[in-house]
C-alpha positions, 0 to 999 in steps of 0.5 A: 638735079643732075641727070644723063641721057646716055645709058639707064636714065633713072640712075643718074636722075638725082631731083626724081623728087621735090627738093626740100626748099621747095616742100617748105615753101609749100608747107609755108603756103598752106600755113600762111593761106590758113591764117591769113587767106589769099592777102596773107600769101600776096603779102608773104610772096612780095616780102620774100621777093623784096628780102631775096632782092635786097641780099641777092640772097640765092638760096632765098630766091629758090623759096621765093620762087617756089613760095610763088607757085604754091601760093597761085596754086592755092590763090586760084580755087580760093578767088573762085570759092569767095570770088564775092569776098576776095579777088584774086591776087596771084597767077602766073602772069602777075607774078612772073617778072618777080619769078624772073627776077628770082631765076636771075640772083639764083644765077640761071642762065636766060636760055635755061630760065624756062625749063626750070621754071617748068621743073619748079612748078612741076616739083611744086605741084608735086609737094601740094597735097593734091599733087601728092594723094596720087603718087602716094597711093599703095607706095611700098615702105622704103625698106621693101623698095628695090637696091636701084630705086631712087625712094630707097635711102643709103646705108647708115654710116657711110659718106652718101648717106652723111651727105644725104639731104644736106646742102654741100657747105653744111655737108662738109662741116661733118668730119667725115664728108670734110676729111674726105674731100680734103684729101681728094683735093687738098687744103687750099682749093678745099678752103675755096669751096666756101665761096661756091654758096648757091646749092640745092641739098644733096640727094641720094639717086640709088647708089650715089649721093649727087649734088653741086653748088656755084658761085652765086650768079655765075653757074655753070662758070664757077661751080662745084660738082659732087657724087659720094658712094659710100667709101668714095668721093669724087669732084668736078671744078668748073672754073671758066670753060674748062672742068677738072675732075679729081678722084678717077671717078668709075664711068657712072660716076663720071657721068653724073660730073658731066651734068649741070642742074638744067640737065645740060652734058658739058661740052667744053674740055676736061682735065682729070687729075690724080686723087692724091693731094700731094701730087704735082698735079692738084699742087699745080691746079690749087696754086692759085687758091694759096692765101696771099697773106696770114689769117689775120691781116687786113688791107684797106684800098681806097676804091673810086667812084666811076658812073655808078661803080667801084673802081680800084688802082690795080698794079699789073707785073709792077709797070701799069697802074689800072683803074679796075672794076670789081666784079665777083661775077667774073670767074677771072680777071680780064684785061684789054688788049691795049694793056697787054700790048703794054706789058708785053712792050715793057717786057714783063709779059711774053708769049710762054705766059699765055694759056690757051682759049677759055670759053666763058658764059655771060649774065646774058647766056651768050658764050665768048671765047678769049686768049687767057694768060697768068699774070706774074704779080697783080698788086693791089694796096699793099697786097701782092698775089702771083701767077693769076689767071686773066683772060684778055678782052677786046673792049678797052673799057672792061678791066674786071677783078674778078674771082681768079684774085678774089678768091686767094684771099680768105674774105673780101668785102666792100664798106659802101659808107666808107667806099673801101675794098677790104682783104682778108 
């Protein structure tokens, strides 16, 4: 999953291995094929992609897309064995628009899509029994293997081997592994990590237990990057095009941070802040994950229906009501020039609130750079939250509420029947 060219390549190298969504969906292929043949996989195949598509479910889409390459791998000998009694149903090409589809609610950018649709069905072919007799051959026990072998597990009672094979939300439900992070970073911004829930489980590559979750449809913009050693844990926090780390990680560790699931080196710019919670620093840096209201009040918004989408009145340093859309898709809120403009020539928005460029990946892969600033207060209903990050665009009709407001608050949803924005 996550890898560095610099330096020894096989250490930083965590998905050496198939992760285990992918050898469930195998074992779940071999399963349905038993009971049902060729039909039962086409079958199992369309409903999983129907089910993934229906819940934008991310985790699910990673099964379905590996459910697909095993059951083509299966389909092919079959249809050829009985080409009398069943035709072939599945191959690449009949099923790679739902691939596709599948690739896309995971979040992965267009120009990524192909490398890691090679990475799945290598690992796929890697878990089929085929795939596996020759790798298996004469493979010494683990306990013979040498220290830096990826085969080799981490020591007991340690915080890489707790982390070991989990995915990061499950992971941190362990007293242990949420102690220790909380510390690291502190409550509030730990309290976010909740909203990262596309993730592969964890591995162990040797010395370090790596692994990294997002913001469905949004990785590589809002994502989380972990690396456990025994004692230690250390974070990476994507948010837009910059990434803070917090820990002082050692260099091998920082290394691992540096790489995303596609094998990508980040180039944009690095923050590094203290590894006490208590420090000005991380203060600052998880102010905007501050809780606007307590755990149990809930505000009801009248939201708008506008070509297709919802649409909700936003009130900007208390002088310009906008009709924004709501986009969890977005890392940050973004307002047009024209509103900028506004609130500068009312004069609740001067040149010391702006922050500098951010670069900021889009649903197409394509990257834009744009000013960025901090809006003083951002009402919306009878809710009001401060200091939140926007990002300033140049096309008028784009007023976005993305994740820099919604993730201040503990829930949000949106009551289709009823068209209301509710928060939590």
């Amino acid at each position: 999953m996550l890898g560095i060219d610099p330096g020894p390549r096989h250490e930083a190298m965590a998905w050496t291995s198939p992760p285990p969504s992918v050898e469930d969906a195998v074992r779940r292929v071999g399963s349905d094929f038993a009971e049902g043949g060729v039909k039962r996989l086409s079958a199992t195949w369309a409903s999983c992609i129907d089910q993934a598509r229906l819940g934008q479910d991310a985790n699910l889409a990673e099964r379905c897309l590996a459910y697909g390459f095993g059951a083509v791998l299966l389909d092919g000998p079959a249809a050829a064995a009985n080409n009398t009694r069943e035709k072939r149903r599945l191959t690449e090409e009949t099923i790679a628009s739902g691939q596709n589809e599948m690739l896309e609610i995971m979040g992965i950018p267009r120009d990524a899509r192909r490398s890691s649709l090679d990475r799945y069905r290598q690992w796929v072919l890697e878990s089929s029994p085929s795939g596996r007799a020759a790798t298996d051959i004469d493979r010494p026990p683990a306990s013979t293997l040498p220290v830096n072998d990826p085969g080799r597990r981490p020591r007991a009672s340690d915080l890489a081997k707790a982390a070991d094979g989990k995915y990061p939300k499950d992971a941190l439900r362990r007293p242990e592994l949420a102690d220790a992070v909380r510390r690291l970073i502190g409550q509030p911004l730990f309290d976010r990590l909740n909203n990262y829930s596309f993730a592969s489980p964890m591995e162990f590559n040797g010395r370090f237990t790596v692994g990294m979750a997002c913001v469905p449809h949004n990785c590589g913009v809002s994502e989380v990057r972990y690396v456990f050693s025994p004692s230690d844990v250390w974070i990476g926090l994507v948010d837009g095009g910059r990434m803070r780390i917090y820990g002082g990680p050692p260099k091998s560790a920082r290394e691992l941070l540096m790489i995303d699931r596609n094998q990508a080196v980040w180039r944009g710019p690095v923050d590094d802040t203290a590894q006490s919670a208590a420090s000005s620093a991380v203060s600052a840096s998880v102010n905007q994950g501050q809780r606007v209201q307590p755990d149990g009040a809930t505000t009801e918004v009248s939201l708008r229906g506008q070509n297709g989408t919802f649409k909700v009145p936003v009130t900007l340093n208390n002088v310009l009501t906008l009709n924004f859309t709501i986009d969890s898709g977005a890392s940050d809120v973004s307002i047009s020039t024209d509103a900028v403009e506004k609130l500068m020539r009312a004069g609740t928005l001067s040149r010391s609130d702006f922050a500098g460029k951010q670069t900021y990946h889009l649903a197409d892969g394509s990257r834009v750079t744009a000013d960025t600033f901090r809006i003083r207060v951002l009402k919306v209903g009878d809710r009001e939250v401060r200091d939140v990050l926007c990002s300033v665009t140049n096309d008028e009709g784009s007023l976005l509420l993305g994740q820099s407001f919604l993730t201040r608050f503990r829930s949000w949803s949106i009551d289709n029947q009823r068209q209301v924005l509710l928060l939590k």
